[in-house]
TORKOL-4160 file (C-alpha; in steps of 0.2 Angstrom, whole numbers, padded with zeros to 4 digits, m for minus):
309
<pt num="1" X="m0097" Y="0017" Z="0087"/>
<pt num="2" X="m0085" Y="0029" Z="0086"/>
<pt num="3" X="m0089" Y="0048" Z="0091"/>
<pt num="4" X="m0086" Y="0062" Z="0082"/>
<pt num="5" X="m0082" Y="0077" Z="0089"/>
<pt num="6" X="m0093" Y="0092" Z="0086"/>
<pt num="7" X="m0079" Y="0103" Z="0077"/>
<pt num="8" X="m0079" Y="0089" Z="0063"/>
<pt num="9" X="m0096" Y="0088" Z="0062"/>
<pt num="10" X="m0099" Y="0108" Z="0060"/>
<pt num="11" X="m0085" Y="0106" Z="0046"/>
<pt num="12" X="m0092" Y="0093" Z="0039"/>
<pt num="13" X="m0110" Y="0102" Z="0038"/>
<pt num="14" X="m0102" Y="0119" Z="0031"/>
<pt num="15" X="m0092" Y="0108" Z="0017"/>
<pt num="16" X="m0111" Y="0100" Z="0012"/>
<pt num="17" X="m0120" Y="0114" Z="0013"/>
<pt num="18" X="m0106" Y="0126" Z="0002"/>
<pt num="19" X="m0106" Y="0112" Z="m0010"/>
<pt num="20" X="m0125" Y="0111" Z="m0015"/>
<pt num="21" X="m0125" Y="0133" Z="m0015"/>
<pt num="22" X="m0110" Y="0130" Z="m0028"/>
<pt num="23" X="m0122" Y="0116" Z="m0037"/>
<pt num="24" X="m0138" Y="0127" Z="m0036"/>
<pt num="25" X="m0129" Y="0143" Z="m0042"/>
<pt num="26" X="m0121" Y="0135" Z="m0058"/>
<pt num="27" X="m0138" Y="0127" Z="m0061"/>
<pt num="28" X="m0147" Y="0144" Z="m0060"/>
<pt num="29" X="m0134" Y="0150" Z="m0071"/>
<pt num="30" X="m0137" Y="0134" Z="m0084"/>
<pt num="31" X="m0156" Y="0140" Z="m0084"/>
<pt num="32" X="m0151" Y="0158" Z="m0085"/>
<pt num="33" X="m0141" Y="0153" Z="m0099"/>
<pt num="34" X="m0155" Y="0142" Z="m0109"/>
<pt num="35" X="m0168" Y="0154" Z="m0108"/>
<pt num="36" X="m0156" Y="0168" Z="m0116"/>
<pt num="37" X="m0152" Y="0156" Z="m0130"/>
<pt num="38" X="m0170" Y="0152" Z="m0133"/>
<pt num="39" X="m0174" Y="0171" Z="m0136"/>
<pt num="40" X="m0162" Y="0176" Z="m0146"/>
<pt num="41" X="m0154" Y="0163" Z="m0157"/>
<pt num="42" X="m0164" Y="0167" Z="m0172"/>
<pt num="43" X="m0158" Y="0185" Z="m0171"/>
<pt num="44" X="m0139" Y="0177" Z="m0174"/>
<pt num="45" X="m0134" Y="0172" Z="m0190"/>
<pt num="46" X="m0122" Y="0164" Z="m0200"/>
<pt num="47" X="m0115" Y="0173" Z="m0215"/>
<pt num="48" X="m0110" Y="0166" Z="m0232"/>
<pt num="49" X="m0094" Y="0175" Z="m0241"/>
<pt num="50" X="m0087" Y="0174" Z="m0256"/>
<pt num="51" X="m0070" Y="0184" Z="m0258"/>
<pt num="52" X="m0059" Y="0187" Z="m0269"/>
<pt num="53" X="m0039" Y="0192" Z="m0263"/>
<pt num="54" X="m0023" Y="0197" Z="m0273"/>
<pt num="55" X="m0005" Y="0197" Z="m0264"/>
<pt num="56" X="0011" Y="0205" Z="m0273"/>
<pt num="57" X="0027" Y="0204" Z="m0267"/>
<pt num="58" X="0042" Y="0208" Z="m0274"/>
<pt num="59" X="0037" Y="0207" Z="m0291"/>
<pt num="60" X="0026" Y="0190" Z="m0291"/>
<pt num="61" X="0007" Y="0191" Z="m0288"/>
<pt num="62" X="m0005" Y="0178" Z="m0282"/>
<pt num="63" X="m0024" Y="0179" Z="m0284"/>
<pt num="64" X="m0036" Y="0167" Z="m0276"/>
<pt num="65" X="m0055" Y="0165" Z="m0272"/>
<pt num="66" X="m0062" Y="0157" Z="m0256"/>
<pt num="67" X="m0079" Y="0155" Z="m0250"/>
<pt num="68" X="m0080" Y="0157" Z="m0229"/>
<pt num="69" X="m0094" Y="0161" Z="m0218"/>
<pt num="70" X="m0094" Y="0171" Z="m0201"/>
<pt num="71" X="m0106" Y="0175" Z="m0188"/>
<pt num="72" X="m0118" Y="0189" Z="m0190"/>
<pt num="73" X="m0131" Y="0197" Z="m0177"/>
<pt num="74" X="m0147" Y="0205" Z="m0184"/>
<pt num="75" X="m0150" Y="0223" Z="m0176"/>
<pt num="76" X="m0166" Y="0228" Z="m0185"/>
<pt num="77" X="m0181" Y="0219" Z="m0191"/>
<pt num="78" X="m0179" Y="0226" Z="m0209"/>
<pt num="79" X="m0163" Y="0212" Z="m0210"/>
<pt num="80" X="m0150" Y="0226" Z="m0204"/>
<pt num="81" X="m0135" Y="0213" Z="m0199"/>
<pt num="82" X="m0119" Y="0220" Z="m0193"/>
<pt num="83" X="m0103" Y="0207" Z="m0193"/>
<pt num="84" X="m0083" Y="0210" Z="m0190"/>
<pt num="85" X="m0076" Y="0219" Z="m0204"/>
<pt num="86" X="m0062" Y="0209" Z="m0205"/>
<pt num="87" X="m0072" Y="0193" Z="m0211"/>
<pt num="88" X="m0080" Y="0202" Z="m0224"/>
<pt num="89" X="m0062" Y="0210" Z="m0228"/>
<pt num="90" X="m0046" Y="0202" Z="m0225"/>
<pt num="91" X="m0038" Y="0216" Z="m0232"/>
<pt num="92" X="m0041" Y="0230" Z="m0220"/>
<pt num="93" X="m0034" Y="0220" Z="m0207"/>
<pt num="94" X="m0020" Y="0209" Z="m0214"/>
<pt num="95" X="m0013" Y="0223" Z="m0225"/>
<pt num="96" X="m0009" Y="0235" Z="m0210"/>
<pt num="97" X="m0001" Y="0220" Z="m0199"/>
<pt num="98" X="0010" Y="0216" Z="m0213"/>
<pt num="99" X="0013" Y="0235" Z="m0215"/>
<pt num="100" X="0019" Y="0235" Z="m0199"/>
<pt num="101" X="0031" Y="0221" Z="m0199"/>
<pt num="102" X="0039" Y="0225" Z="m0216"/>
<pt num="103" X="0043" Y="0242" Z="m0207"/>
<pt num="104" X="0050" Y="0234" Z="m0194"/>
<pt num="105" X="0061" Y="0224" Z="m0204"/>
<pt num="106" X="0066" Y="0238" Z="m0215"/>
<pt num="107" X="0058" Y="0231" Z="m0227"/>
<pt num="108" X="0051" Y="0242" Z="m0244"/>
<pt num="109" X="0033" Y="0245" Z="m0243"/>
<pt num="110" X="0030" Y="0250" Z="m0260"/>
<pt num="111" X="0033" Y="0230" Z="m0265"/>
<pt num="112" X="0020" Y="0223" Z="m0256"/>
<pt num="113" X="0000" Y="0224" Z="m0260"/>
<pt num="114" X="m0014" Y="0215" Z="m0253"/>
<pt num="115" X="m0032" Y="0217" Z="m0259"/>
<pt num="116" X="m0047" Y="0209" Z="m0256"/>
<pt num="117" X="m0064" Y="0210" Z="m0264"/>
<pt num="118" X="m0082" Y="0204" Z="m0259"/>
<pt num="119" X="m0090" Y="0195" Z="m0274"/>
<pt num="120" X="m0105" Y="0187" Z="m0266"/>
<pt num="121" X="m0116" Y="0187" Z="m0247"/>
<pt num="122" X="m0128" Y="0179" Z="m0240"/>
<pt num="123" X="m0137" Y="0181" Z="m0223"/>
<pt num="124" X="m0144" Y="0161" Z="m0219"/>
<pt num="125" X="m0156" Y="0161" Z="m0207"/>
<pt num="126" X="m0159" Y="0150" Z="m0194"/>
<pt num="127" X="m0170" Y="0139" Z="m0204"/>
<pt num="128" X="m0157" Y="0139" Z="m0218"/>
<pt num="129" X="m0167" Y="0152" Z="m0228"/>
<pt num="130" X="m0152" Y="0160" Z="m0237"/>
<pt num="131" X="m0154" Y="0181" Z="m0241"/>
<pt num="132" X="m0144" Y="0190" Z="m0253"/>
<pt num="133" X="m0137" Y="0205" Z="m0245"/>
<pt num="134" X="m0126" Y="0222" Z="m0248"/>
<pt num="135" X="m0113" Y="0229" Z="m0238"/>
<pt num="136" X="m0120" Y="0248" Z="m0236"/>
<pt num="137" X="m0107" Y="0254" Z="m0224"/>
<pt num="138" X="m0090" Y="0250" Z="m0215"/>
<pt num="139" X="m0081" Y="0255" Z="m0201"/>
<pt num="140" X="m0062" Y="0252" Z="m0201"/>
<pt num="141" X="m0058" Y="0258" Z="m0185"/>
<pt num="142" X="m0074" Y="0249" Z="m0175"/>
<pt num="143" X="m0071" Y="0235" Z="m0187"/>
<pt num="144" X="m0088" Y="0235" Z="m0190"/>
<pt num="145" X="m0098" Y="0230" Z="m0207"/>
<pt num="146" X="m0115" Y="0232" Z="m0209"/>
<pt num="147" X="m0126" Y="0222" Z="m0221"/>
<pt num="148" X="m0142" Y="0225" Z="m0227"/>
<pt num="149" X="m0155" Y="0212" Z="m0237"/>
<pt num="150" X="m0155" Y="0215" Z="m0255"/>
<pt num="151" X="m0173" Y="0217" Z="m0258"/>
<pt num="152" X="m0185" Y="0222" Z="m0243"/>
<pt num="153" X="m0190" Y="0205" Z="m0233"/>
<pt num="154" X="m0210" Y="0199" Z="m0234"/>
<pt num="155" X="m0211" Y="0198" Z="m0215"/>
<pt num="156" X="m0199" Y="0207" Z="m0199"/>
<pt num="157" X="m0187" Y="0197" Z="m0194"/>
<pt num="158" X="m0179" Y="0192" Z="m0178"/>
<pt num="159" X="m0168" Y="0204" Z="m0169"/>
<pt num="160" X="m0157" Y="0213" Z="m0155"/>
<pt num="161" X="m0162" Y="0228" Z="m0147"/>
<pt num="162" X="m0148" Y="0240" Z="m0147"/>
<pt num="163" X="m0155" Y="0252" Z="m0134"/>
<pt num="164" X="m0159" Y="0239" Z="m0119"/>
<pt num="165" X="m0141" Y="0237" Z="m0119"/>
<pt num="166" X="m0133" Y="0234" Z="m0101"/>
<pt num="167" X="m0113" Y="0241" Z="m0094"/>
<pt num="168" X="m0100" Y="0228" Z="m0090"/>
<pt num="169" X="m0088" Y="0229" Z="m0075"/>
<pt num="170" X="m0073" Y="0217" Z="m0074"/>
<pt num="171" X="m0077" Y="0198" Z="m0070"/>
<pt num="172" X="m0095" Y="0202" Z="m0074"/>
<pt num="173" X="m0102" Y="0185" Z="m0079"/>
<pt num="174" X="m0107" Y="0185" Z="m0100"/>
<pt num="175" X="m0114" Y="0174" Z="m0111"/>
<pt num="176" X="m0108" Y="0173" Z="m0130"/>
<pt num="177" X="m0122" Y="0164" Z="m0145"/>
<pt num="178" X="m0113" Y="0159" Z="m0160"/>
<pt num="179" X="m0116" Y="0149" Z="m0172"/>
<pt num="180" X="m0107" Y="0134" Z="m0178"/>
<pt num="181" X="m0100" Y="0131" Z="m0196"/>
<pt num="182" X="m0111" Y="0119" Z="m0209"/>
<pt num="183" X="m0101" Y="0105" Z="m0202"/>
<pt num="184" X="m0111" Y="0106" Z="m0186"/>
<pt num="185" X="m0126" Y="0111" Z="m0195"/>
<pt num="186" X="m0125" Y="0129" Z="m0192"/>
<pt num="187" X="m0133" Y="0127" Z="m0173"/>
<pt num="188" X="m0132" Y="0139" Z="m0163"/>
<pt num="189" X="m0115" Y="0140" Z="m0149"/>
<pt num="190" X="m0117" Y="0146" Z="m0131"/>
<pt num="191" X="m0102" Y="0150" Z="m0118"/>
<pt num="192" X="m0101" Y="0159" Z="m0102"/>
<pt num="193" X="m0086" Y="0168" Z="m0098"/>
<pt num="194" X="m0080" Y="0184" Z="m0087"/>
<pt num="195" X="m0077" Y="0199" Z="m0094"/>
<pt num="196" X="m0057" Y="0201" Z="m0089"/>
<pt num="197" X="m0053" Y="0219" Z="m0093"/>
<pt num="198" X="m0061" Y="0237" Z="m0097"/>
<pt num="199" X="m0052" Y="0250" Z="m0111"/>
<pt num="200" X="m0059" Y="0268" Z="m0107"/>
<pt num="201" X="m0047" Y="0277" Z="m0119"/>
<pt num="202" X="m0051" Y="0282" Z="m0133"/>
<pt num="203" X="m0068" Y="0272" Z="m0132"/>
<pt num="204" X="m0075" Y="0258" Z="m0119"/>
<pt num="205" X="m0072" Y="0241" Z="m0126"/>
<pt num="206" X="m0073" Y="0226" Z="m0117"/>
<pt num="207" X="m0060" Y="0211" Z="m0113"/>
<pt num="208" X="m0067" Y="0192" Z="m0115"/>
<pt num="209" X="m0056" Y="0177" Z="m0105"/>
<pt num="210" X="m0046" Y="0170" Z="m0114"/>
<pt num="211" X="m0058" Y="0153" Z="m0117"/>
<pt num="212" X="m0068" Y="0167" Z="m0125"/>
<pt num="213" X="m0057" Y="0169" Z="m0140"/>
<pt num="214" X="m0061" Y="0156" Z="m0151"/>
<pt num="215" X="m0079" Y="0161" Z="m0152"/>
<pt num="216" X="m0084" Y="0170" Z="m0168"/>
<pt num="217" X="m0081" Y="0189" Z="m0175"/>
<pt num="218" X="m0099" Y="0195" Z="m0173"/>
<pt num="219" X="m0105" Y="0186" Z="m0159"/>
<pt num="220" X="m0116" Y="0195" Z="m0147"/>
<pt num="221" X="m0113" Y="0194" Z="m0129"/>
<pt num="222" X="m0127" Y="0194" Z="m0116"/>
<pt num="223" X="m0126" Y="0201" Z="m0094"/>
<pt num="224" X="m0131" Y="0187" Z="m0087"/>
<pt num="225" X="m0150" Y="0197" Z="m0085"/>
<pt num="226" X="m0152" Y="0195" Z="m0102"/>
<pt num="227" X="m0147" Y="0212" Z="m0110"/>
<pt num="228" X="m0137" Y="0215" Z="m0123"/>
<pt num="229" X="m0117" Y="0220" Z="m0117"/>
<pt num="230" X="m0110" Y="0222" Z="m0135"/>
<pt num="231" X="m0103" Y="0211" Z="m0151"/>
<pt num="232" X="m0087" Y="0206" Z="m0152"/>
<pt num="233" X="m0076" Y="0211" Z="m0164"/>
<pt num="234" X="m0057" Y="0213" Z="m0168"/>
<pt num="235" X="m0047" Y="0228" Z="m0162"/>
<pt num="236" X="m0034" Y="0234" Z="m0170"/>
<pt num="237" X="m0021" Y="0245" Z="m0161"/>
<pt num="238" X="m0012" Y="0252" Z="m0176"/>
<pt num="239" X="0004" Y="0248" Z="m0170"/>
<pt num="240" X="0015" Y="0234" Z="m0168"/>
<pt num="241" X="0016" Y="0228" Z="m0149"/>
<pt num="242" X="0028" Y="0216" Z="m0140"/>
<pt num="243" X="0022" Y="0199" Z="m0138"/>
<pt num="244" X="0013" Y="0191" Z="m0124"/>
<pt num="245" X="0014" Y="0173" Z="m0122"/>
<pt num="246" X="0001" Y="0176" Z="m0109"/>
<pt num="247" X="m0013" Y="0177" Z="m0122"/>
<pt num="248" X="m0021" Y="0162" Z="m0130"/>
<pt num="249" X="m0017" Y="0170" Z="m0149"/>
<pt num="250" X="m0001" Y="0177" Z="m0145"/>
<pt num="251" X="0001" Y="0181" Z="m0165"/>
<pt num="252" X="m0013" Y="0192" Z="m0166"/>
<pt num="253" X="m0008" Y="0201" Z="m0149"/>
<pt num="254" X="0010" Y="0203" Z="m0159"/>
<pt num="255" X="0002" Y="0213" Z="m0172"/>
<pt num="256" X="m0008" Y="0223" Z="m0161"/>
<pt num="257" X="m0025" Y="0214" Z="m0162"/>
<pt num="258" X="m0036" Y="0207" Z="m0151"/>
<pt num="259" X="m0054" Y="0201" Z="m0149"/>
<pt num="260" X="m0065" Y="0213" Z="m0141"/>
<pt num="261" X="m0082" Y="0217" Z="m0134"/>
<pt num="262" X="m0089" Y="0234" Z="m0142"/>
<pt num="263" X="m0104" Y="0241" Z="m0135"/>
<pt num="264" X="m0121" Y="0238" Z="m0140"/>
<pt num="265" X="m0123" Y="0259" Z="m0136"/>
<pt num="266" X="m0107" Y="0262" Z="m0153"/>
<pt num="267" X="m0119" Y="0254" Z="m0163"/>
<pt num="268" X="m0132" Y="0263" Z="m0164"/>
<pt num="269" X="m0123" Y="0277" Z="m0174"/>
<pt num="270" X="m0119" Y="0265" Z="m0187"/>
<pt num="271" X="m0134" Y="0257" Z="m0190"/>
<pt num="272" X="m0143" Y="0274" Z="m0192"/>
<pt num="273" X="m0134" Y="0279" Z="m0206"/>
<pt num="274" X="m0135" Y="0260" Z="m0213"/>
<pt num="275" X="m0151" Y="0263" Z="m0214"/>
<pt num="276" X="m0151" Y="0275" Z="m0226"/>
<pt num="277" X="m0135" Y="0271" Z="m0235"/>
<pt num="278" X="m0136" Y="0266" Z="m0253"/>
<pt num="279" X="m0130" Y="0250" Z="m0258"/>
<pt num="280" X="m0117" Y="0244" Z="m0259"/>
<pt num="281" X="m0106" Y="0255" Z="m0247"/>
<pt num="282" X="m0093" Y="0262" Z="m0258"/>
<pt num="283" X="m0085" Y="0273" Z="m0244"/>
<pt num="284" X="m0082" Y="0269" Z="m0225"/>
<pt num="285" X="m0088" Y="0280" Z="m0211"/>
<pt num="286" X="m0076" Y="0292" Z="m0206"/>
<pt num="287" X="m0063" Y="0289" Z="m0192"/>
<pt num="288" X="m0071" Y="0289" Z="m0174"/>
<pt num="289" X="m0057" Y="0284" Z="m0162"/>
<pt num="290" X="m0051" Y="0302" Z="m0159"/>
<pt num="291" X="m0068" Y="0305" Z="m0149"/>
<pt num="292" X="m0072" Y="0307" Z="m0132"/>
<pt num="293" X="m0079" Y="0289" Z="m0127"/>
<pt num="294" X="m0097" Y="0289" Z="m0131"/>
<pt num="295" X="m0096" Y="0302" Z="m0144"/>
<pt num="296" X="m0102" Y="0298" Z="m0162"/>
<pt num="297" X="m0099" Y="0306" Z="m0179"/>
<pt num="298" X="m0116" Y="0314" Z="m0185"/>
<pt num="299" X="m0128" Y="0304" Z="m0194"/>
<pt num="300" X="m0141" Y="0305" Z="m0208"/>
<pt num="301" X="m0157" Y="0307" Z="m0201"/>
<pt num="302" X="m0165" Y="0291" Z="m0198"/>
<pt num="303" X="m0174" Y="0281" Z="m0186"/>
<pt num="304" X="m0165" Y="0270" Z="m0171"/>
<pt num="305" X="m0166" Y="0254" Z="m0175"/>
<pt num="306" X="m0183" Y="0247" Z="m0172"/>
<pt num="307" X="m0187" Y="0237" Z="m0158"/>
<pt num="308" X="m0188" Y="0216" Z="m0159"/>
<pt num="309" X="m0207" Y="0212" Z="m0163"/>
């Protein structure tokens, strides 16, 4: 038989014994990962639209009605749901990007007009229960909407609390619940990423990997402890950048727009005032990017958002 000697042996052992640390530590994550999804996947919902858009350009207009839904995460056992802005309207985003590039062509601005109004919406729980619901106030800059059920609901509902919220560091494991299109039944989606980047200026927001992308506008992101870290949503830069081949959606880099995490703790604000809005919201909140991270715009007095039952 033929000997081995001990240096290949110790190699040998090391290899082994790094291998099933590797396996145990991805199967404590998988665990980790199951047990957030089983708490909170009733408090992410999907969200029925139905929109209306006009486009006019150089003289000819084109009007069109489609019917999409998005992913929305309740905040507040009354039904209080916030989602990306952006979904709920196209307008607010699409109309400054194409702003921006007719500018930079030289174009005429005054020839081009992009509107976009929110006929119908629906919050459909995770049993399919489908609730009417109102927009009652928006943040442009936060691309933030939040939507509020139409009449008050029999029984609380299930829900994310905004104040046990936890602070991301870059490659901070998170975990993202979304939930799928009717196609796949509307179940609820689960992905672990890293958190790639911090912005500190002129508020924190967060930076997913770039297999984070594709999850859904309004999808809340987890620490791998369990707390809330934030909802993702899309920022918008205001100003035309130079385009990165680096990133997986290199368009929406182009027009200075990228998904990001915002933090649970700029939510709370909102959802105050939200919660004591009329409906539906026929102003947006007023601008908050000028303020000093952490910093929010006076609210009407209300409660926080209750706690999950």
């Amino acid at each position: 038989m033929k000997n081995h000697s001990p240096l290949v042996v110790t190699l040998a052992i090391a290899t082994a014994a790094t291998m099933m640390t590797a396996a145990a530590w991805a199967d404590d994550l998988a665990r980790t990962g199951r047990e957030i999804l089983a708490k909170h996947q009733e408090a992410v919902v999907a969200v029925k639209l139905a929109i209306k858009q006009s486009v006019s350009m150089g003289g000819r207009e084109n009007k069109s009605e489609s019917k999409t839904t998005t992913t929305g995460t309740v905040i507040d056992p009354s039904g209080l749901t916030v989602v990306s802005l952006a979904a709920t309207d196209p307008s607010s985003t699409i109309k400054d990007a194409y702003a921006r590039a007719i500018t930079a062509r030289g174009g005429d601005l005054s020839q081009f007009k992009f509107d976009s109004e929110l006929n119908d919406v629906k919050i459909v729980l995770a049993d399919g229960t489908e609730i009417p619901a109102d927009v009652v106030l928006r943040d442009k800059d936060l691309d933030l909407a939040y939507l509020r059920p139409a009449e008050k609901q029999a029984k609380p509902l299930a829900c994310l609390d905004l104040t046990k919220d936890a602070k991301a560091q870059v490659l901070d494991e998170v975990i993202v619940i979304n939930r799928l299109n009717q196609a796949a039944n509307r179940a609820p989606a689960i992905s672990i990423g890293r958190i790639e980047g911090v912005l500190d200026k002129p508020r924190t927001f967060y930076l997913l990997g770039q297999s984070m992308w594709a999850y859904s506008l309004g999808a809340p992101v987890f620490s791998t402890d369990g707390k809330l870290v934030g909802i993702v949503l899309l920022r918008n830069s205001k100003t035309q950048s130079d385009q990165d081949n680096g990133f997986l959606f290199s368009n929406l880099n182009q027009w200075g727009m990228m998904p990001v995490i915002l933090p649970a703790s700029d939510i709370i604000d909102g959802a105050k005032q939200a919660m004591e809005a009329k409906a539906p919201a026929t102003e947006e909140k007023p601008s908050s990017d000028n303020k000093p991270p952490g910093a929010s715009e006076k609210a009407s007095p209300a409660a926080p958002p209750a706690k999950s039952p």
